[in-house]
C-alpha positions in Angstrom: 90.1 112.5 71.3 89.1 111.6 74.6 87.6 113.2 77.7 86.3 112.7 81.1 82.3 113.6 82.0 81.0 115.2 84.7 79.1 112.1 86.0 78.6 110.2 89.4 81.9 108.8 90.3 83.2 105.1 89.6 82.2 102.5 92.3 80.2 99.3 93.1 77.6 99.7 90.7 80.1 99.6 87.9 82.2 96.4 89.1 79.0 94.7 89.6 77.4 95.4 86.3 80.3 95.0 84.4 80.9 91.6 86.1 77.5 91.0 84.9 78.1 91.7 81.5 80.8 88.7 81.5 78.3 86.2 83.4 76.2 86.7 80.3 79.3 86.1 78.0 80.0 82.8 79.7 76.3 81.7 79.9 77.3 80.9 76.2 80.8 81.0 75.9 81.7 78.4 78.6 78.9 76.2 77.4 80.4 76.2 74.2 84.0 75.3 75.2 83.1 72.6 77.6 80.0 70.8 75.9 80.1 71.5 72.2 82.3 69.2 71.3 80.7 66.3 73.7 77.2 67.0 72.3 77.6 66.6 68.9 80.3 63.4 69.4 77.8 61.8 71.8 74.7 62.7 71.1 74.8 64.0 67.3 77.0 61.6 65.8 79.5 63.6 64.2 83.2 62.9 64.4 85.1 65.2 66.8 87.6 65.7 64.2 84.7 67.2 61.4 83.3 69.4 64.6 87.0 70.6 65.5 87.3 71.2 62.1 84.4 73.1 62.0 85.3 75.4 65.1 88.5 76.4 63.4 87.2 77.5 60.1 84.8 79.5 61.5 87.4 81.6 63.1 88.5 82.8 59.5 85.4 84.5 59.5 86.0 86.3 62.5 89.2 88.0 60.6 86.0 90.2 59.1 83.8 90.1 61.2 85.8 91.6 64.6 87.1 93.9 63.1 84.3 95.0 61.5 82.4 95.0 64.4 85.7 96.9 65.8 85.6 99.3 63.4 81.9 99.8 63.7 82.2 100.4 67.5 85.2 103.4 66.7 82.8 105.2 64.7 79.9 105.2 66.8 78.5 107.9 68.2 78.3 108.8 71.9 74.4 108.6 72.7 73.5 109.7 76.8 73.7 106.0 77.4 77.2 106.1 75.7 79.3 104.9 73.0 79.3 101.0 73.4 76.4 100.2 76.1 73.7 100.8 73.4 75.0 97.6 71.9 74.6 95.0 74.7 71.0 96.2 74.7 70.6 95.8 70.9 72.9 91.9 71.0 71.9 90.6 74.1 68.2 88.8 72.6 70.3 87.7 69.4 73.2 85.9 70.8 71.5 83.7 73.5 68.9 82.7 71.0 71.8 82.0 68.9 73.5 79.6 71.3 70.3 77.8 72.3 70.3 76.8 68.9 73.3 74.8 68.6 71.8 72.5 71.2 68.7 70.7 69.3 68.6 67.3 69.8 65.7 66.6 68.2 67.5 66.9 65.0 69.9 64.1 66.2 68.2 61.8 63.6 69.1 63.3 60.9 71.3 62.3 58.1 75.3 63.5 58.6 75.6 65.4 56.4 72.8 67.8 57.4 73.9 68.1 61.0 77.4 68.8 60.1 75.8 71.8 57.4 73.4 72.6 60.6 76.1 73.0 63.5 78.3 75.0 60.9 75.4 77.3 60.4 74.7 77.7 64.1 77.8 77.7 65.3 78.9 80.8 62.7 75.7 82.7 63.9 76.5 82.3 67.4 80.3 82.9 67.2 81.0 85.3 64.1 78.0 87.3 64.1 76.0 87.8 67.7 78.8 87.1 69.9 80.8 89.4 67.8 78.1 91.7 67.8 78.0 91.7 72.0 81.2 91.1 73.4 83.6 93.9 71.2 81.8 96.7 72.6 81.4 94.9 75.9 84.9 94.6 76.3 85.9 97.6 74.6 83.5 99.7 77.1 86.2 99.0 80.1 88.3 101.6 78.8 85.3 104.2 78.8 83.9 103.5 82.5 87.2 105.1 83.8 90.3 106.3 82.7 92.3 105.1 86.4 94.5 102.3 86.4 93.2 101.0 89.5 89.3 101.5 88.4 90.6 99.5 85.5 92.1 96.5 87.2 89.2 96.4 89.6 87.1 95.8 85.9 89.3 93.3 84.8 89.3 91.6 87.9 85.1 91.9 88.4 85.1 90.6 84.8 87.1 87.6 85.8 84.6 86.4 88.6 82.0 87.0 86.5 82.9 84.6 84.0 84.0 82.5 87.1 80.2 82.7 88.4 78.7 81.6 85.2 81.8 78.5 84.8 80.3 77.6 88.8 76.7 77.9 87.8 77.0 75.8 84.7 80.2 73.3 85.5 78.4 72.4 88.8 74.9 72.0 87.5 75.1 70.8 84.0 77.2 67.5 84.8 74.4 66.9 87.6 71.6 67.0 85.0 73.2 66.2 81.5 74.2 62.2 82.7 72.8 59.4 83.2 73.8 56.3 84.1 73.4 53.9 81.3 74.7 50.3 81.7 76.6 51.5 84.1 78.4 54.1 82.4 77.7 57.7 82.4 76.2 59.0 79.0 75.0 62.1 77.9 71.4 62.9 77.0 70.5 65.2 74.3 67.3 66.4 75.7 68.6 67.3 78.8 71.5 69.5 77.3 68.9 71.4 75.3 66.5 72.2 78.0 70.0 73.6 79.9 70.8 75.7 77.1 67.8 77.5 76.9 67.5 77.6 80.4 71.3 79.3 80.3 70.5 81.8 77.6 67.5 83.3 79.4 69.7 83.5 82.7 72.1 85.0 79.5 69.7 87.8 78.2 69.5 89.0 82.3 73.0 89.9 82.9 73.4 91.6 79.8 70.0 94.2 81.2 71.6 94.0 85.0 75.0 95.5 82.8 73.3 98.2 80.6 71.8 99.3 83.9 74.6 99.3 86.2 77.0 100.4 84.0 78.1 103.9 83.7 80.7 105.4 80.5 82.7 108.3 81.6 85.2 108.7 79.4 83.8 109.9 76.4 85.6 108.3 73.1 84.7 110.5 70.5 83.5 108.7 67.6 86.1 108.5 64.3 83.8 109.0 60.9 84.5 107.6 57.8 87.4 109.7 56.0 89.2 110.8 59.3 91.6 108.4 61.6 92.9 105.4 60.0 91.7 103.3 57.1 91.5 99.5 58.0 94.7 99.2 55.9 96.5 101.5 57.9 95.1 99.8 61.1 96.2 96.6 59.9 99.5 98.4 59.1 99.7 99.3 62.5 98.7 96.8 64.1 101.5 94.6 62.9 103.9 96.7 63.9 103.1 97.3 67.7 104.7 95.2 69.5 102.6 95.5 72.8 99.1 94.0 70.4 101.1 91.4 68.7 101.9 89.6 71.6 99.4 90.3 74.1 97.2 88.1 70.8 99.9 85.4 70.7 99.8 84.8 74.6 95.8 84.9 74.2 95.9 82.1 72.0 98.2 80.5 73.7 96.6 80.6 76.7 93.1 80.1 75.4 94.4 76.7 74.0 95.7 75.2 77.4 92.7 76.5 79.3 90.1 75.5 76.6 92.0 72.2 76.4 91.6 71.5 79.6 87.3 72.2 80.1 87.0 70.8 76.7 88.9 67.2 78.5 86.8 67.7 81.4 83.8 66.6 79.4 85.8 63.3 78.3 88.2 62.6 81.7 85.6 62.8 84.2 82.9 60.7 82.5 85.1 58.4 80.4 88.2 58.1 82.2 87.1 58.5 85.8 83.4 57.4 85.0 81.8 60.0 87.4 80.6 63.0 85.8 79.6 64.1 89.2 83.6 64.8 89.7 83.3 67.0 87.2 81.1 69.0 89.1 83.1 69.2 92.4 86.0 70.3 90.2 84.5 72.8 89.2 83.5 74.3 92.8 87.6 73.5 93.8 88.5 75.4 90.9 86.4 78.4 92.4 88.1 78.1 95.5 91.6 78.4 93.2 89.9 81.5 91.8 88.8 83.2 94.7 92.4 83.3 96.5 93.7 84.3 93.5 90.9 87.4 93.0 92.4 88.1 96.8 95.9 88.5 96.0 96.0 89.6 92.3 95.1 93.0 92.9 97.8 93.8 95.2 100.2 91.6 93.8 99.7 93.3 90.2 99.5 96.9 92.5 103.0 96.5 93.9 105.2 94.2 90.9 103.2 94.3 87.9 100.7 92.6 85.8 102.7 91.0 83.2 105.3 89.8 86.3 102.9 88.4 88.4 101.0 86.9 85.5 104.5 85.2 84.8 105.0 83.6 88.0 101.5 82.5 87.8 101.8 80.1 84.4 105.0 78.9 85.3 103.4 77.7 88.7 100.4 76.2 86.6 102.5 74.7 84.1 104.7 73.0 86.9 101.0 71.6 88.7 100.1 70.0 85.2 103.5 68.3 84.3 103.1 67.0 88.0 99.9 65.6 87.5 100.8 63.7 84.1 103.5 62.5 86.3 101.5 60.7 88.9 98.7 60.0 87.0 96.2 59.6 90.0 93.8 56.6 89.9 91.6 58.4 92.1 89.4 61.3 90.7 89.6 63.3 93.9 93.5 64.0 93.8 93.1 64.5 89.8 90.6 67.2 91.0 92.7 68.2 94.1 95.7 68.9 91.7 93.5 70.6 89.1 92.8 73.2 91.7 96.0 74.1 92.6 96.4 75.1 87.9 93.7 76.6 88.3 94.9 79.2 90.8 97.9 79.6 89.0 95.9 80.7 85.8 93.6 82.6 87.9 96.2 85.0 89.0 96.6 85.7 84.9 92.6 85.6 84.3 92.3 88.4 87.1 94.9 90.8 85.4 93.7 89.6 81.6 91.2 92.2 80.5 93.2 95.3 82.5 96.5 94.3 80.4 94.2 95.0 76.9 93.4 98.7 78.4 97.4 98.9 78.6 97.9 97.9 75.4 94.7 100.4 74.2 96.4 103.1 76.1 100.0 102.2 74.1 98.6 102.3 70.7 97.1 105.6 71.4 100.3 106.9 72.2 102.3 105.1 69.2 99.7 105.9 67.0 98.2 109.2 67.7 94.5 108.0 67.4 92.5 106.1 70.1 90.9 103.0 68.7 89.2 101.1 71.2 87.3 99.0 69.4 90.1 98.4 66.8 92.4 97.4 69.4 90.0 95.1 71.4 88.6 93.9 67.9 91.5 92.4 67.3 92.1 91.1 70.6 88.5 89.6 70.7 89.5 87.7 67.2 92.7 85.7 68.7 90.9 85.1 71.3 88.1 82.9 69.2 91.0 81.7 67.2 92.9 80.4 70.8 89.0 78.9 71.5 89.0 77.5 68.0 92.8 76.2 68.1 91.4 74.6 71.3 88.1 72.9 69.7 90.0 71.6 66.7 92.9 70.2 68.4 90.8 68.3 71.1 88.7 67.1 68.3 91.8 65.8 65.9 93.4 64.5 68.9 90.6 62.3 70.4 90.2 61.5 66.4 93.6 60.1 66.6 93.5 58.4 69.8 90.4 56.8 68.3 87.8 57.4 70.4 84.5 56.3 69.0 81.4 58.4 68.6 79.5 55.4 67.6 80.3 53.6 70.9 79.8 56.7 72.9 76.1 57.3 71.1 75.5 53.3 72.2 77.0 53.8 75.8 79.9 51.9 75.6 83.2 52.2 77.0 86.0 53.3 75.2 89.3 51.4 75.1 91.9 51.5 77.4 94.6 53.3 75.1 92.1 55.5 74.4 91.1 56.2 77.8 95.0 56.9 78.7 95.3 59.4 75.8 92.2 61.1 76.9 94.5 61.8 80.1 97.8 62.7 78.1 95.8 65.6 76.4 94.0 66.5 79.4 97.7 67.5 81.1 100.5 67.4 78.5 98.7 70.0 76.2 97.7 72.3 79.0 101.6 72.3 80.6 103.1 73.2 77.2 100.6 76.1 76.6 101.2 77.8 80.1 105.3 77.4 80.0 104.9 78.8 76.5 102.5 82.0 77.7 105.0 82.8 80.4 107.9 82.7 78.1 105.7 85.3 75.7 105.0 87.3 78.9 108.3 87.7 80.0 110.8 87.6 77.0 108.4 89.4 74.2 105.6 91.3 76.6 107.2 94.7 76.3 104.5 97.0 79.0 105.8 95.5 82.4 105.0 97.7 85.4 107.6 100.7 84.9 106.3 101.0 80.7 102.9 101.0 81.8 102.7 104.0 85.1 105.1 106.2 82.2 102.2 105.6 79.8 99.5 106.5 82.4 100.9 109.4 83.5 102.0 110.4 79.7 97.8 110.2 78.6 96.6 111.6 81.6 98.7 114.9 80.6 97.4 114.7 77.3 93.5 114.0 77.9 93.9 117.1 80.7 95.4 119.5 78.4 
């Protein structure tokens, strides 16, 4: 059952610090997605196929441990600080320490076999456990700071540029210190991308304090014990039947896979295709500028024809930029980048609407089910959205695999081939346009809370939570 407190009312402080919240996710998250991958190819050794590999079991372990963690948040209890903020306090030291971890390049000397068991062991640390541990009741606290549709979409969008701050701060700065020029081609060094990931989980461990300070919960969830509300069966149970959860996860993945593809490329097209890692860098502050118009409009865009519609629109636009890009296949960086921009605020219109679509889909199940479930819902949210970032990893990895490109030469500075070079291009676009047709076709066709569903079920639980 939930209720509203008597507490100051929602405003700045709570967009702010829940942005914050995010800028800490992505301090490790983004690092992950767009220099994993190159790190241990270039500077470990390791075949991206075995480290895609990697990525994508870990995910099964996620099946247990998000929902756990899900289940764990439900039957909380609601402390003055509230029902989820205790836990950023408690994960935020855990998960960045976590993360710098993954990044040793000191052990780069060691045999195979004991940096593929050492990334596995880091990498399900970081990803099954602490993040886990952090970003369920982070995300599932959105639905606790206010119980207005417009509060909420203001969270979602705040969220958005939060993880758009920490993509600026490390897209722009990492290229610009991770590369050197060696024999005239640009080459990652190890030591460098350690001292940035330690430097990035400190910056990490300060958002998550500037979030359990700024944030207030004023719906209060009450917390479901063991032997009332659902079993996890039943949840499961549930779960597969509502329609709403099952494909807002399938779009998640679907999106996470043409999104991820793309930042995971970026550490291969910019440096080995385009030879000039600094590119990377400027892309990354004209994909801001793709964000930013699209934080402008989304709001009132979503306000006046709905989330899921404009959210449509907006990955059909994207997928059309990509499949015009493969097209032309620009010898100069700077239209590559140019073009990139113009996807990027096409997917930006989705990212700003993203997070306030889950609290739909929260307040749905409550109404299908009877029970509010939060964490559940989010839990299971949280899980595809790994498994999109995993599907991502591994297919990036098996796909440069097959194109052949060559850690060895890459660890020695040398150049890959050319028809390697030009299928590092073909799965920097192709993959991307398929994976954003595909999320608007889930959106529109299997999507079921479009703008008229969603103000019925507002207006339906705000009767309810009054009574």
């Amino acid at each position: 059952m939930s209720k509203t407190k008597e507490v100051k009312p929602f405003g700045i402080k709570d967009k702010v610090g829940y942005m914050m919240g995010d800028f800490g996710n992505d301090f490790t998250f983004i690092l992950s997605t767009m220099l994993l991958t190159k790190f241990y190819t270039d500077v470990m050794g390791v075949s991206a196929a075995v480290v895609g590999t990697i990525m994508m079991l870990a995910r099964f372990v996620d099946a247990f441990t998000d929902v756990t963690m899900g289940r764990i948040c439900d039957r909380s209890k609601v402390t003055p600080n509230g029902k989820f903020k205790p836990w950023i306090l408690r994960m935020c030291i855990p998960v960045a320490l976590a993360s710098f971890l993954m990044y040793q390049s000191g052990l780069s000397g060691l045999p195979t076999g004991v940096k593929v068991a050492y990334l596995a062991i880091t990498y399900l640390l970081w990803g099954s456990f602490t993040y886990t541990g952090i970003n369920i009741p982070y995300g599932s606290m959105a639905s606790a700071i206010s119980a207005d549709a417009s509060d909420r979409q203001s969270l979602s969008t705040f969220r958005t540029m939060g993880g758009m701050l920490a993509g600026m701060v490390i897209g722009v700065l990492l290229p610009l210190i991770a590369y050197e020029k060696v024999g005239g081609k640009e080459t990652l060094i190890g030591s460098k991308v350690t001292l940035a990931a330690g430097i990035f989980s400190i910056l990490a461990i300060v958002c998550y304090l500037l979030c359990y300070k700024l944030v207030t919960e004023r719906v209060v969830v009450e917390s479901t014990q063991e032997g009332k509300g659902t079993s996890v069966g039943q949840m499961l149970k549930n779960a597969v039947k509502n329609r709403a959860l099952i494909s807002i996860i399938v779009a998640s993945i679907v999106m996470l896979l043409a999104q991820l593809t793309m930042q995971n490329m970026g550490a291969y097209i910019y440096p080995d295709y385009y030879n000039n890692a600094a590119a990377q860098s400027a892309s990354t502050l004209m994909m801001m500028g793709g964000m930013i118009v699209a934080a402008a409009i989304a709001k009132p865009l979503a306000n006046k024809f709905g989330k899921a519609e404009i959210s449509v629109v907006s990955n059909v636009f994207a997928a059309a930029v990509m499949v015009l890009l493969w097209v032309v296949r620009p010898q100069s960086v700077w239209v590559y980048c140019g073009l990139q921009m113009l996807c990027w605020l096409g997917l930006g219109v989705f990212s700003m609407v993203g997070w306030a679509l889950i609290t739909d889909v929260i307040d749905y199940s409550e109404i299908k089910n009877g029970v509010r479930e939060d964490g559940t819902v989010y839990a299971l949210y949280s899980f595809a959205r790994k498994l999109g970032q995993a599907l991502a990893a591994g297919l990036s990895g098996w796909l440069l695999t097959a194109i052949g490109y060559s850690s060895e030469a890459a660890a020695e500075g040398m150049k890959q081939t050319q028809p390697v070079l030009e299928g590092i291009f073909n799965i920097s676009t192709l993959i991307p346009a398929v994976g954003f047709a595909l999320l608007a076709a889930v959106l529109w066709f299997w999507y079921p809370l479009h703008k008229k569903q969603v103000d019925e079920n507002i207006a339906l639980l705000k009767e309810k939570h009054n009574q």
